[in-house]
C-alpha angles and dihedrals in degrees: 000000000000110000134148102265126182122251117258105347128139096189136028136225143162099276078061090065115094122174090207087059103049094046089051088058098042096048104093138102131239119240121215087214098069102060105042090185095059105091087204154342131245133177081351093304126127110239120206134199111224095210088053092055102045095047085042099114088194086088093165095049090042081059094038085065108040084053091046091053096046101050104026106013128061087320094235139060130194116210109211105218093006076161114053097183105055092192089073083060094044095047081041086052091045090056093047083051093059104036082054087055092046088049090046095047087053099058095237115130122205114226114239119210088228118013133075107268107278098018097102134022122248127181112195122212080001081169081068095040103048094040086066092033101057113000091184097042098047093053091052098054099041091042087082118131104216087055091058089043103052083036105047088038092057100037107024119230120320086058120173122220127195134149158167144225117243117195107182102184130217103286089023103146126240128254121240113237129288150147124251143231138356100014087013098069101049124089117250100263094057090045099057084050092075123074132252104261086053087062095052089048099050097075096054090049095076138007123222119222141170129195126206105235085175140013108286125186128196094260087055087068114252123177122301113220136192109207124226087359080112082074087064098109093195093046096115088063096037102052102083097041115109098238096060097037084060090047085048091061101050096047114027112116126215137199143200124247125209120206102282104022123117135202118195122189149190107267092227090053107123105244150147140191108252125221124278090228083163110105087218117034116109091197101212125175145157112245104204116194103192109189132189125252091245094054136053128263115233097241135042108245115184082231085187092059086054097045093048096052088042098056101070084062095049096051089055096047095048086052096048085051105267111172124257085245086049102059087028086064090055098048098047093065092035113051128044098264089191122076094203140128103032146118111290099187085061103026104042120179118276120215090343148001097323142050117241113278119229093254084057090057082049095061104037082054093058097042091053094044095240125185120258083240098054090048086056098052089040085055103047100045084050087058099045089049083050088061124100 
């Protein structure tokens, strides 16, 4: 990834941080040109049709772009339609409604990183909760295709998928601008404890997303953006500084979402939820954390919970004809893609190097027809090998 690093520097801190020096790399354009599958640009994004995508046969470089626009472009890039078939969002949306009533009549209340409590509604590890909620619902809607793209583009294969649903009503306030996990959610003093590289490495270790579960127009408050400011090497440290946060505000850009479509961004762009100044917009949106195999996610998902509760619906949909990218999709962001770390006394490596992750047991489990029954002692015994 291209950035602005500093010379000969092995670490970073906040006397690194020049505010000259971060508007002359962020002024630029983006040019339609460079990026032949984008169908526009707007604000200085790259806007993408999902059909196009999805029909494109130069899947490599397809991936190449997406790649180039996210680490060293604008740094985001919104997919218009990302959901063709409005009515998964809407079952998905009807899920995230219950589970919010069932949080409300218990008289638990979900923090939220920039509202009053209760202002606004938050479901935590929402992937876990619908899955068990809702099987069906939940592998029709995470067998899309332009998740495991982007997904799959940024962070290679084993990825890891969590989220949480984020309800800003009508009035919730706005967040000032940051940058997200891992860096992006240390204080500056930890931050600058940890060397330069490291700072350079946090951004490909996840990929932030958001999907529209509704219409929502820029006076209902979606998120603000400040293109190619990811390429700012000492960002973790600058964010919170007054004098970027006030270059934040005059030139961040914003766009509206409509139900279905989907944005997903750098983690070190500089960005910030707007405020829902509409009287009748329930902003609702999926927040996706997509981490790589080789890093940690940011909640703890019983991802073999998920993946039992998900199985039944796999095994069907194998047998009705379902593609092999179909039920892959599922079971990437059902199932642990990554072997390690485990036990290796008692669970010692299998035709290689590794043991079987849990999403290969998975698919071998759909490919032999196994019972619901034999998946969940597999899986278990798996887990309890994995134990120290």
């Amino acid at each position: 990834m291209s950035v602005a690093s500093v010379p000969g520097r092995a670490s970073l801190s906040e006397q690194d941080c020049d505010l000259g020096t971060f508007r002359a790399l962020i002024d630029r354009t983006t040019h339609l040109a460079d990026y032949p599958h984008a169908a526009s640009v707007a604000e200085n994004v790259l806007v993408y049709e999902g059909e196009r995508l999805r029909t494109a046969e130069d899947r490599d470089a397809q991936r190449a772009e997406l790649v180039r626009a996210l680490a060293d472009g604008p740094g985001i890039v919104v997919v218009r339609g990302a959901f063709a078939d409005p009515s998964v969002v809407d079952r998905v949306t009807a899920v995230f409604e219950a589970l919010i009533a069932e949080q409300r009549a218990s008289g638990a209340a979900a923090g939220d990183h920039f509202a009053k409590p209760g202002a606004n509604d938050r479901v935590w590890n929402a992937l876990e909760k619908t899955a068990l909620y809702d099987p069906e619902a939940f592998a029709d809607y995470y067998a899309n295709d332009i998740l495991a793209l982007v997904s799959a583009a940024w962070l290679g294969p084993g990825y890891q998928v969590t989220s949480q649903v984020n309800v800003v009503n009508p009035g919730g306030a706005g967040q000032s601008a940051h940058r997200d996990y891992h860096l992006g959610f240390l204080s500056n003093a930890t931050a600058a404890a940890y060397p330069a590289h490291v700072h350079r490495l946090s951004p490909v270790l996840t990929l932030q997303g958001a999907v529209a579960h509704c219409d929502m127009p820029v006076a209902s408050g979606p998120t603000l953006y400040l293109p190619y400011s990811q390429r700012y090497e000492p960002g973790y440290l600058a964010w919170r500084l007054p004098e970027f946060q006030a270059y934040f505000e005059a030139r961040h850009v914003q766009l509206p979402l409509a139900k279905g479509d989907a944005a997903f961004f750098n983690p070190a762009l500089f960005h910030a939820a707007g405020t829902n100044r509409t009287a009748d917009v329930r902003r609702t949106a999926n927040l996706l954390q997509v981490s790589s195999a080789f890093g940690r996610a940011m909640e703890t998902v019983d991802r073999e919970a998920v993946a039992n509760a998900v199985f039944p619906v796999l095994l069907r949909r194998a047998a009705e004809g379902a593609g092999e990218e179909w039920l892959e999709n599922v079971i990437a962001a059902s199932a642990e893609g990554y072997p390690f770390p485990t036990n290796l006394d008692s669970d010692p490596p299998v035709d290689g190097l590794a043991p079987p992750a849990q999403a290969d047991v998975v698919r071998r489990a759909v490919r032999e027809e196994w019972s619901p029954q034999r998946l969940r002692a597999e899986l278990r015994a798996g887990t309890e090998r994995r134990a120290s």
